[in-house]
PDB file of N, CA, C and O in Angstrom:
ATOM      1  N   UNK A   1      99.778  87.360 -33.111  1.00  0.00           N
ATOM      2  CA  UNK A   1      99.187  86.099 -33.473  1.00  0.00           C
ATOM      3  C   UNK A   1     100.081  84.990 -32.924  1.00  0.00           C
ATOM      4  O   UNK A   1     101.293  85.067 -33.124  1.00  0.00           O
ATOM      5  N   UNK A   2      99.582  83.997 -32.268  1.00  0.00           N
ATOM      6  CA  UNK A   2      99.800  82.767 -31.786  1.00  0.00           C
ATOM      7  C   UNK A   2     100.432  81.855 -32.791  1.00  0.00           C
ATOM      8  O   UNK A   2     100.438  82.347 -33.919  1.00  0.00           O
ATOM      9  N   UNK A   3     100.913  80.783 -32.708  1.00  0.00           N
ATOM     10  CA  UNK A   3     100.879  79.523 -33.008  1.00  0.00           C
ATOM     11  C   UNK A   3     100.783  78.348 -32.644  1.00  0.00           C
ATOM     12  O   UNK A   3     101.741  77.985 -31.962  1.00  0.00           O
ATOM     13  N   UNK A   4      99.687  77.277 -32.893  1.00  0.00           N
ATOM     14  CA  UNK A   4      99.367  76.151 -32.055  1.00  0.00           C
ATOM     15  C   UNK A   4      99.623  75.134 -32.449  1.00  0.00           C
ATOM     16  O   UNK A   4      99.122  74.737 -33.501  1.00  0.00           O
ATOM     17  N   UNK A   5     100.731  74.176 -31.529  1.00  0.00           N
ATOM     18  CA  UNK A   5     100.956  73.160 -32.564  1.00  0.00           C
ATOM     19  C   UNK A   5     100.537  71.743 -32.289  1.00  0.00           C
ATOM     20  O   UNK A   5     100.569  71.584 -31.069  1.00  0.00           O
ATOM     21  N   UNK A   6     100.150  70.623 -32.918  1.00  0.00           N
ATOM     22  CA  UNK A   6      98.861  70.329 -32.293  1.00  0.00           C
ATOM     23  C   UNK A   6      99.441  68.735 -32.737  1.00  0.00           C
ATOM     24  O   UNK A   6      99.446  68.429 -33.930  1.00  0.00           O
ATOM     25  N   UNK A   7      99.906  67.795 -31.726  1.00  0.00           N
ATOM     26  CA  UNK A   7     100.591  66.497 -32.009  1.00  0.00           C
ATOM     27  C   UNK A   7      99.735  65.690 -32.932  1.00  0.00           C
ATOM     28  O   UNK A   7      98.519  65.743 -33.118  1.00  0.00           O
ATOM     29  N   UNK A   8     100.539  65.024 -33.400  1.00  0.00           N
ATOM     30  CA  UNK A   8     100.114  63.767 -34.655  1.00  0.00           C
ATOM     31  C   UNK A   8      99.022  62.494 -33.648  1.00  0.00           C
ATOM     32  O   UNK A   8      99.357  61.949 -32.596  1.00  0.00           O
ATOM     33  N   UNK A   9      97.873  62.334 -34.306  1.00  0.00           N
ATOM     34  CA  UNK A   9      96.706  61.422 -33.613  1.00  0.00           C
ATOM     35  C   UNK A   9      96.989  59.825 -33.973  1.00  0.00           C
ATOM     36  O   UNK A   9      96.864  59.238 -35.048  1.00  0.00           O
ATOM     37  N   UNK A  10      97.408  59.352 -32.701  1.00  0.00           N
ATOM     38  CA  UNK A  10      97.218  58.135 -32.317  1.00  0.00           C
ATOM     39  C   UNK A  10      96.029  57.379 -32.383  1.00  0.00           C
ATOM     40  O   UNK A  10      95.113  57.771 -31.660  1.00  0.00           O
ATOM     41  N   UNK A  11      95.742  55.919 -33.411  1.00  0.00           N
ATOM     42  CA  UNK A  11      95.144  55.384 -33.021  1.00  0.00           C
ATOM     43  C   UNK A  11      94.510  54.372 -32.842  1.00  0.00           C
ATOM     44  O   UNK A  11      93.984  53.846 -33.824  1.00  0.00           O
ATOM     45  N   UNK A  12      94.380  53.861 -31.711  1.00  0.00           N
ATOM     46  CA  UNK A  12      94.463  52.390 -30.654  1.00  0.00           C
ATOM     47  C   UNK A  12      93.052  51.658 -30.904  1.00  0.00           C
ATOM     48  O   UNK A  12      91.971  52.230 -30.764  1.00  0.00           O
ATOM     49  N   UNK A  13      93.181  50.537 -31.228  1.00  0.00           N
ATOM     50  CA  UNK A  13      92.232  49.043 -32.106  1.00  0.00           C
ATOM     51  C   UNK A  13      92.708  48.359 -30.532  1.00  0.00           C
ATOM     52  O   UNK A  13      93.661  48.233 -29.763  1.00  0.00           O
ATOM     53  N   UNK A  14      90.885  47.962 -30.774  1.00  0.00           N
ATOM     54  CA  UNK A  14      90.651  47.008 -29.248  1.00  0.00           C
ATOM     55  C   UNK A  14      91.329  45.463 -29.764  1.00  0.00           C
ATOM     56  O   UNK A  14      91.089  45.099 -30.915  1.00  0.00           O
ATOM     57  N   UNK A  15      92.231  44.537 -28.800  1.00  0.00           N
ATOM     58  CA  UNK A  15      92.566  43.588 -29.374  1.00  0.00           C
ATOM     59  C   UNK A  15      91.090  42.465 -29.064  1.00  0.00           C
ATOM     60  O   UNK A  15      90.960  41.821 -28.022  1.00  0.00           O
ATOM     61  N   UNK A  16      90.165  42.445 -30.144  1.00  0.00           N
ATOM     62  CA  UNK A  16      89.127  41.489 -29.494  1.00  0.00           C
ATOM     63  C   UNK A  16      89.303  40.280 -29.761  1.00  0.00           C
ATOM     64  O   UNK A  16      88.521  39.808 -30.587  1.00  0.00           O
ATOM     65  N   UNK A  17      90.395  39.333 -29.157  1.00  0.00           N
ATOM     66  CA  UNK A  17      90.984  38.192 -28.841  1.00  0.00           C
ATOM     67  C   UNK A  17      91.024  38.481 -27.395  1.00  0.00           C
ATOM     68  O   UNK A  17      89.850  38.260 -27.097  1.00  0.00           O
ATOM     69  N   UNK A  18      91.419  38.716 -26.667  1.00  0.00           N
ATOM     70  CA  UNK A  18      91.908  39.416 -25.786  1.00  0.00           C
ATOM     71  C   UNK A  18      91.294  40.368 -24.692  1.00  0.00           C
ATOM     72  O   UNK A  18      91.768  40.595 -23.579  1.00  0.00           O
ATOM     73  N   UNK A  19      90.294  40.808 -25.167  1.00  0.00           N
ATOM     74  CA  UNK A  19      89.354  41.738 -24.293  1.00  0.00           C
ATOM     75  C   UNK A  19      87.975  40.990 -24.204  1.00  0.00           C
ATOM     76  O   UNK A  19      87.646  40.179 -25.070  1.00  0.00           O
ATOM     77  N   UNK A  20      86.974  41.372 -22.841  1.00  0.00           N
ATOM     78  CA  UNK A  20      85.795  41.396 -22.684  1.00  0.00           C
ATOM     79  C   UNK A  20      85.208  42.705 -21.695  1.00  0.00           C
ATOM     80  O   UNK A  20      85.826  43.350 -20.848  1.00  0.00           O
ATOM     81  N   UNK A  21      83.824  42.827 -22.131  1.00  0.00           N
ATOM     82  CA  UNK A  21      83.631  44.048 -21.149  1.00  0.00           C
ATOM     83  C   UNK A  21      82.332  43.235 -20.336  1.00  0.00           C
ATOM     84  O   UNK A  21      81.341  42.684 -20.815  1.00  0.00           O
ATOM     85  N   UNK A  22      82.719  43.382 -19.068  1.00  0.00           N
ATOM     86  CA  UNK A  22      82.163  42.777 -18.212  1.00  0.00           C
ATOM     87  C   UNK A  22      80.853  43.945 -17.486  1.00  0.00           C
ATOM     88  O   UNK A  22      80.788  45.173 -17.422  1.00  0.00           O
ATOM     89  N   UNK A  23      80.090  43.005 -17.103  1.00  0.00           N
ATOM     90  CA  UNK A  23      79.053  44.319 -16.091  1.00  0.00           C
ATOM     91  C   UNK A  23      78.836  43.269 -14.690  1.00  0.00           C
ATOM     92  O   UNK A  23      79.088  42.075 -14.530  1.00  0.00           O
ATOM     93  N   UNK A  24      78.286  44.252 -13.838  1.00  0.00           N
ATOM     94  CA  UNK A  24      77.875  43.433 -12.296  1.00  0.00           C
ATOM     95  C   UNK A  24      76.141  44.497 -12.202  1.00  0.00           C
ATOM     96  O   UNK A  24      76.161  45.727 -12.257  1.00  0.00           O
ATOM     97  N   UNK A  25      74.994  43.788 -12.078  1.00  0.00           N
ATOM     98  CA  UNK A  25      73.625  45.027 -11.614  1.00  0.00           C
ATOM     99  C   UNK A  25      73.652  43.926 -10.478  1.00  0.00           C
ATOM    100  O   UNK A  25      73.908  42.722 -10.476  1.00  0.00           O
ATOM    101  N   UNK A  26      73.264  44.887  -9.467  1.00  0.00           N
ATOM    102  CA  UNK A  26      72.524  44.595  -7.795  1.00  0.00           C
ATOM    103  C   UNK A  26      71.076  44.359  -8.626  1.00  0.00           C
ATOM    104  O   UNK A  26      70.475  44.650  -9.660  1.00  0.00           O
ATOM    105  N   UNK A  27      70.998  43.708  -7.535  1.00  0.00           N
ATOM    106  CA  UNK A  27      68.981  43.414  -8.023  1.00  0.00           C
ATOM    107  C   UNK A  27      68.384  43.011  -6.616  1.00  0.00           C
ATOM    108  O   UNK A  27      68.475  41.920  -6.052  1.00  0.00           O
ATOM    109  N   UNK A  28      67.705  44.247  -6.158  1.00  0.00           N
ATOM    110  CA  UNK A  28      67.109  44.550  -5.082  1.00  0.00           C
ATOM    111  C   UNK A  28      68.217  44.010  -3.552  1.00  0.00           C
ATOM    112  O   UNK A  28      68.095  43.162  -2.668  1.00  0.00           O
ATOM    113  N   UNK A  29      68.789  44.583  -3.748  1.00  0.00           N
ATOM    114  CA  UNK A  29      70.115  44.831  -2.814  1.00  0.00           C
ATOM    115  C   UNK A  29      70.346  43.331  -2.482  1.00  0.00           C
ATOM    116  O   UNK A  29      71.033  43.108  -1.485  1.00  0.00           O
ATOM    117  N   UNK A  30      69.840  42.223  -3.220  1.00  0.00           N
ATOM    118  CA  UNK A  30      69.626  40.541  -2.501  1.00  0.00           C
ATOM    119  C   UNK A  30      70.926  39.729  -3.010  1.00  0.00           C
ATOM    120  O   UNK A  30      71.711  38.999  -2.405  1.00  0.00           O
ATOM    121  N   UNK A  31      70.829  40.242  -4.681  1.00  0.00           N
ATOM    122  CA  UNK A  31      72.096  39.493  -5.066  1.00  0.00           C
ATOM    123  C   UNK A  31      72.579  40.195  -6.251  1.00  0.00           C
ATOM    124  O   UNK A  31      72.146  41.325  -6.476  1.00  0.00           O
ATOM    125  N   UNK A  32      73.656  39.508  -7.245  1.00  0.00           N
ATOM    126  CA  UNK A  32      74.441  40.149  -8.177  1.00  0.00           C
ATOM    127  C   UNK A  32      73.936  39.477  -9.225  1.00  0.00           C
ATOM    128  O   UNK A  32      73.479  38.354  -9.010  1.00  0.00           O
ATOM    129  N   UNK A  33      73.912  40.076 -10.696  1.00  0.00           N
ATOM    130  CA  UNK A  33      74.116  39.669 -11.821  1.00  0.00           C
ATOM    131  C   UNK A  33      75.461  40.144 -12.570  1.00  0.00           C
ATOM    132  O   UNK A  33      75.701  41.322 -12.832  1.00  0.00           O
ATOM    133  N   UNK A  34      76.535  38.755 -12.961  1.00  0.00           N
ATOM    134  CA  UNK A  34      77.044  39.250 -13.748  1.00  0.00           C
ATOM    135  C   UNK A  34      77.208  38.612 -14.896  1.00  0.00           C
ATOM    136  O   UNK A  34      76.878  37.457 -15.167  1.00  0.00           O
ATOM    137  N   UNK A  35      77.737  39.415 -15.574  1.00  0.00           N
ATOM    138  CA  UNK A  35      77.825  39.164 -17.264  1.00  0.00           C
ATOM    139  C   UNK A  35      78.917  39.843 -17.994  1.00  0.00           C
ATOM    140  O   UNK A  35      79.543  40.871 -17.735  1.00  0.00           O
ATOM    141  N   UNK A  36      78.984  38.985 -18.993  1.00  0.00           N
ATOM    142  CA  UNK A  36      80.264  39.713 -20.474  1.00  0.00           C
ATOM    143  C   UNK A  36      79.938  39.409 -21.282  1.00  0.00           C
ATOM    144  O   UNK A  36      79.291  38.392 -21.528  1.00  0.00           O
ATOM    145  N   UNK A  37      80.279  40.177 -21.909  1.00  0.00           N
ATOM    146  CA  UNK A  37      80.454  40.215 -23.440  1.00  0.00           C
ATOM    147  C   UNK A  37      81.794  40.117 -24.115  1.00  0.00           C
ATOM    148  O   UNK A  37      82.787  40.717 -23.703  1.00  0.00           O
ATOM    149  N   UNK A  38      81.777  39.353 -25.146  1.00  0.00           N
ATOM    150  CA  UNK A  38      83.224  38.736 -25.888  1.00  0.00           C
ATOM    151  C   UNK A  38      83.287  39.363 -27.188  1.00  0.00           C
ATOM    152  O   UNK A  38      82.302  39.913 -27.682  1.00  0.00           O
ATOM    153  N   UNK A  39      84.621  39.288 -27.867  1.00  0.00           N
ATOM    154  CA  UNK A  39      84.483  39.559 -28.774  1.00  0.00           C
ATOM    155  C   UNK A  39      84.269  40.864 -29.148  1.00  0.00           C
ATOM    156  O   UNK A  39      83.781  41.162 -30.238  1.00  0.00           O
ATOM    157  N   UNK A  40      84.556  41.548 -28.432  1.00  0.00           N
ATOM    158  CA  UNK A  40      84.459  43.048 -28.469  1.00  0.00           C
ATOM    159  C   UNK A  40      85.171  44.263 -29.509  1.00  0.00           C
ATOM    160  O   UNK A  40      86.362  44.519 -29.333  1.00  0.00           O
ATOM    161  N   UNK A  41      84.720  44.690 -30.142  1.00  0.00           N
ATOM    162  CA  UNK A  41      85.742  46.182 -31.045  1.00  0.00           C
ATOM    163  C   UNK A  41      85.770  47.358 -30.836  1.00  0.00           C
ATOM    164  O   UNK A  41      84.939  47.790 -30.037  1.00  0.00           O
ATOM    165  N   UNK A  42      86.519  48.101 -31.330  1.00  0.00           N
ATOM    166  CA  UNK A  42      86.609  49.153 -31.155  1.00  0.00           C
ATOM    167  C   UNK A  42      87.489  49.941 -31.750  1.00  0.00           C
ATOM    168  O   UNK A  42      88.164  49.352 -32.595  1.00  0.00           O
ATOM    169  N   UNK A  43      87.793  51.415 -31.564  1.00  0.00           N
ATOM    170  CA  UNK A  43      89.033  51.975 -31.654  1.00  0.00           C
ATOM    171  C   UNK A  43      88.740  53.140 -30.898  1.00  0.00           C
ATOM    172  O   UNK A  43      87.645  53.530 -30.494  1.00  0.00           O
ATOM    173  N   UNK A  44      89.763  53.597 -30.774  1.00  0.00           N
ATOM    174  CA  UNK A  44      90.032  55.056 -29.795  1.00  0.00           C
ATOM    175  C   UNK A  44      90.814  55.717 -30.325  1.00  0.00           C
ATOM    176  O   UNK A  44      91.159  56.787 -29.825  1.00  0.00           O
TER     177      UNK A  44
END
């Protein structure tokens, strides 16, 4: 028999001051849309 030892879980809070998640869509290969979003949360 084995033993598995299995590290202590980290875990990471989006700073939403600080962050945005941005996007870019092509629209009919002519031009760009972009955009963000603010204010964002999370954790991981």
């Amino acid at each position: 028999m084995s033993t598995v030892t299995v590290p202590a879980t980290t875990i990471w809070n989006v700073d939403s001051i600080h962050s945005v998640a941005e996007f870019k869509v092509e629209h009919l290969m002519i031009s760009n849309l972009k955009g963000q979003f603010s204010g964002v949360t999370g954790t991981l």
